[in-house]
Each structure stands twice: as C-alpha cells, then as structure tokens.
Backbone bond lengths (Angstrom), bond angles and torsions (degrees), N, CA, C in turn:
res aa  C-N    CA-C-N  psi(-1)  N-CA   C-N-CA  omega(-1)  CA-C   N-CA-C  phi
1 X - - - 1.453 - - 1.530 110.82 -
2 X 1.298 104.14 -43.19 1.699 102.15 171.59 1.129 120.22 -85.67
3 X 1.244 119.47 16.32 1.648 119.73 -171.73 2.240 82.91 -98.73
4 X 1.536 93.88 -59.59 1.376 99.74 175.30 1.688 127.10 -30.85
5 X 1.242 114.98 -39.56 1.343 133.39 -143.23 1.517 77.82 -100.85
6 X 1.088 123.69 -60.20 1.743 119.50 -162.06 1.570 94.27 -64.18
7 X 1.679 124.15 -55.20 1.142 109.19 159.17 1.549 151.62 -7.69
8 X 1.011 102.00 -62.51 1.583 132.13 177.89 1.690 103.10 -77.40
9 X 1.166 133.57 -38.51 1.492 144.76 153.92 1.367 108.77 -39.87
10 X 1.162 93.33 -78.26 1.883 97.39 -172.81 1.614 102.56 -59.70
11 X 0.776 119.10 -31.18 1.787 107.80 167.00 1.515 124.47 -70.49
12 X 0.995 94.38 -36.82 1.872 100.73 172.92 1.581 106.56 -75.83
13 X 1.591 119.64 -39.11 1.411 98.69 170.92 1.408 137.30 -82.14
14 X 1.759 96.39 -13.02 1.496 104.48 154.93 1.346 136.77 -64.90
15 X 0.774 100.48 -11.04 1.823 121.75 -168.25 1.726 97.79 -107.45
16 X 1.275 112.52 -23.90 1.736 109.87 -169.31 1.819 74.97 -87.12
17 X 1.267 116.59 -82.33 1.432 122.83 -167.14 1.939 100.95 -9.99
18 X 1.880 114.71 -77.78 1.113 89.05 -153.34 1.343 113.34 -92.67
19 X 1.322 129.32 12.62 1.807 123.32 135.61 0.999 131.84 -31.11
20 X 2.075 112.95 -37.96 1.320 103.47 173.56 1.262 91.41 -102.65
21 X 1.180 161.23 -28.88 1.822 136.16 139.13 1.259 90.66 20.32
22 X 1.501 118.41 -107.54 1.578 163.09 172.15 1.581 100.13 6.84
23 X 1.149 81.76 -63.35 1.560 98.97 -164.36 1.231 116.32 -66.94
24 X 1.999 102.69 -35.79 1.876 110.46 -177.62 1.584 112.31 -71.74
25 X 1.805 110.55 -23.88 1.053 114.65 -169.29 1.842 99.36 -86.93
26 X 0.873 118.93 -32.26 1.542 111.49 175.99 1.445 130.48 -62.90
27 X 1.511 92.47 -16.35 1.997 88.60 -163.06 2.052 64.37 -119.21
28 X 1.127 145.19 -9.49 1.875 107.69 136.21 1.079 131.17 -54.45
29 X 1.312 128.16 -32.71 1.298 141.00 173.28 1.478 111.89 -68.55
30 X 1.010 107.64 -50.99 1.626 123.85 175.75 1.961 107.94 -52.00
31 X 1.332 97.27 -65.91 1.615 99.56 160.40 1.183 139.67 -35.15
32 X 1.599 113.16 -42.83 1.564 126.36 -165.57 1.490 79.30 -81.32
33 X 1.215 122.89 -72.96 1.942 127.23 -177.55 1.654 112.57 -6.71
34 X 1.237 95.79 -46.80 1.070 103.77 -154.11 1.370 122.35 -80.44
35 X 1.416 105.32 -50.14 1.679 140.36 147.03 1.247 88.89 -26.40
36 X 1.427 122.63 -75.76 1.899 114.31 -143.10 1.643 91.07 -88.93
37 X 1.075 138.79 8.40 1.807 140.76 159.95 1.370 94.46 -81.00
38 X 1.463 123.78 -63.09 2.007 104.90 -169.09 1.485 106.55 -53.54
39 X 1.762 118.54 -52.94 1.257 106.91 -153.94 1.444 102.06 -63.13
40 X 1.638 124.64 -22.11 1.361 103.51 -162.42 1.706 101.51 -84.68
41 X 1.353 115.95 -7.39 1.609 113.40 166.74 1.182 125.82 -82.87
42 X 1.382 102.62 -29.71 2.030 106.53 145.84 1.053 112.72 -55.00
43 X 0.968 141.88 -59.46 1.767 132.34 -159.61 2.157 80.88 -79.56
44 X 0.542 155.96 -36.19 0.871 119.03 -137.65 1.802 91.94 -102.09
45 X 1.179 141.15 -38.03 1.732 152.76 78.83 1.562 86.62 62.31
46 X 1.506 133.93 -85.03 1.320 154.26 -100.00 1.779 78.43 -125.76
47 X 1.334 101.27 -56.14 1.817 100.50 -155.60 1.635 79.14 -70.29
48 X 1.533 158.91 -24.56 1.431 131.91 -146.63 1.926 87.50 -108.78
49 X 1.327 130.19 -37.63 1.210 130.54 153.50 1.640 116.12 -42.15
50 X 0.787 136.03 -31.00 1.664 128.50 -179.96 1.668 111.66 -106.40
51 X 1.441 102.35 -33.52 1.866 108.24 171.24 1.731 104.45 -95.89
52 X 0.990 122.72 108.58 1.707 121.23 163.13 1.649 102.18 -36.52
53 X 1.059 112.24 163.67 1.613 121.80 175.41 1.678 102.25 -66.42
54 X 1.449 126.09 119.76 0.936 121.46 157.74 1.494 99.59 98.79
55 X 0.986 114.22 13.46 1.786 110.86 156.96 1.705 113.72 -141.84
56 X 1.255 93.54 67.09 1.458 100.28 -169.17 1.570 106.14 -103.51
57 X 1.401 141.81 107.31 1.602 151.93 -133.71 1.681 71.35 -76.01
C-alpha cells in the first residue's frame, strides 16, 4: 500500500514538475514576443520622428 501511495506521488510530482516546464517555457516565449513587439515600435517611433508623415524613402 505504501509502495502504491509513494507511487502515485512521484507521478503527480512528475507531471506537476513538467507543467511548470510548459508553463516556464511559454511565458519565455511570451517574453521574447514581447521584447521584439516594443523594439519594433521603437524603430518604428524613431523612423516617423526623423521622416515627417509621408516622406518615408
């Protein structure tokens, strides 16, 4: 019965572990997204400050 029980443990914490795997790797992914969305609204920010509207080469 206690062989069972520890059993059933180590499976539930294996299974908790790589959920948050899952989870750590998504909100990295989620991060980088996000990162490369500001800079490209900076550059884009920067290029309408140096080109007037409508004279963009």
């Amino acid at each position: 019965m206690a062989n069972r029980f520890l059993r059933l443990h180590a499976q539930r914490d294996a299974s908790a572990a790589s959920l948050l795997r899952a989870y750590e790797k998504e909100q990295r992914a989620t991060k980088n997204w996000n990162l490369y969305l500001y800079s490209l609204s900076q550059q884009h920010t920067a290029l309408h400050k140096y080109y007037p509207k409508g004279a963009l080469p």
